[in-house]
C-alpha positions as CSV (number, residue, x, y, z in Angstrom):
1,X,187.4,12.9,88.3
2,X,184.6,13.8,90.5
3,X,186.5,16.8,92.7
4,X,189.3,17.5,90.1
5,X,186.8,17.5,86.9
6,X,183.2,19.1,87.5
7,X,183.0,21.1,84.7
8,X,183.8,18.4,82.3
9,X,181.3,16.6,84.0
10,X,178.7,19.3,83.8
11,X,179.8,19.3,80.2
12,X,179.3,15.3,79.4
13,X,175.5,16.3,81.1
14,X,174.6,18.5,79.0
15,X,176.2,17.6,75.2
16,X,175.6,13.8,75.8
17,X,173.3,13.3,78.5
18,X,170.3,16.3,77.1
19,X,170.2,18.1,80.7
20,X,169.9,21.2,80.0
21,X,170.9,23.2,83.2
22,X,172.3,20.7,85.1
23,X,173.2,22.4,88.5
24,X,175.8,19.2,90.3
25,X,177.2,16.1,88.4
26,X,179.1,13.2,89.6
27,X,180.5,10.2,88.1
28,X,179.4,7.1,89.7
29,X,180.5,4.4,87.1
30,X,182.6,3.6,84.4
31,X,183.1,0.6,82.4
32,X,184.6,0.2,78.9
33,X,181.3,0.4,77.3
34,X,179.7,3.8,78.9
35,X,180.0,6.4,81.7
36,X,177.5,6.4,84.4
37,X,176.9,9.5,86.2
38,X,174.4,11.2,88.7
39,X,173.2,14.4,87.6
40,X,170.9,16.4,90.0
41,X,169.9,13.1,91.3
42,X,168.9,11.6,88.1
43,X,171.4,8.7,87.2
44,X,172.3,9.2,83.2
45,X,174.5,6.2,81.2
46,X,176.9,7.9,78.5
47,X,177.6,5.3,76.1
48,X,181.0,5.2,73.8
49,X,181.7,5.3,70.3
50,X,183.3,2.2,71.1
51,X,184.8,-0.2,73.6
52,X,187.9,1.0,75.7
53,X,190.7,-1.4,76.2
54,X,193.0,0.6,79.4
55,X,193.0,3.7,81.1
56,X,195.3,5.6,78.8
57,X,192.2,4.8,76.1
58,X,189.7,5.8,78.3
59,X,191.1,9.0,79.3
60,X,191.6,10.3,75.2
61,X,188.1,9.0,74.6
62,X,187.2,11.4,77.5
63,X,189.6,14.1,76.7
64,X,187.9,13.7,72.5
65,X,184.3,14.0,74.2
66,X,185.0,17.3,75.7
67,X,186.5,18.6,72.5
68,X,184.2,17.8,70.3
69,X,180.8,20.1,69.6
């Protein structure tokens, strides 16, 4: 996610995390409950609308995150 994904990082920053100009993101956690991630050295937890049960779960919840407004 980290080297393959840093826009959608820089994305989840800013729409869920309130950074405003958030210059480097990296995700340093997840567990079925939230998203962990280090933004300009500043850890930030991401909660999720609810709990995710697998992988294929967590990456739609991710994939719906980016896509909403």
């Amino acid at each position: 996610m980290n080297k393959d994904h840093k826009d959608a990082l820089i994305s989840f920053a800013t729409r869920y995390g309130g950074i405003l100009q958030p210059n480097q993101a990296k995700m340093i956690e997840l567990t079925p409950v939230e998203m962990k991630l280090e933004v300009d050295e500043e850890i930030i937890e991401i909660p999720f609308n609810h709990t995710l049960i697998d992988s294929a779960d967590a990456h739609r919840t991710l994939v719906e995150m980016l896509k909403t407004p």
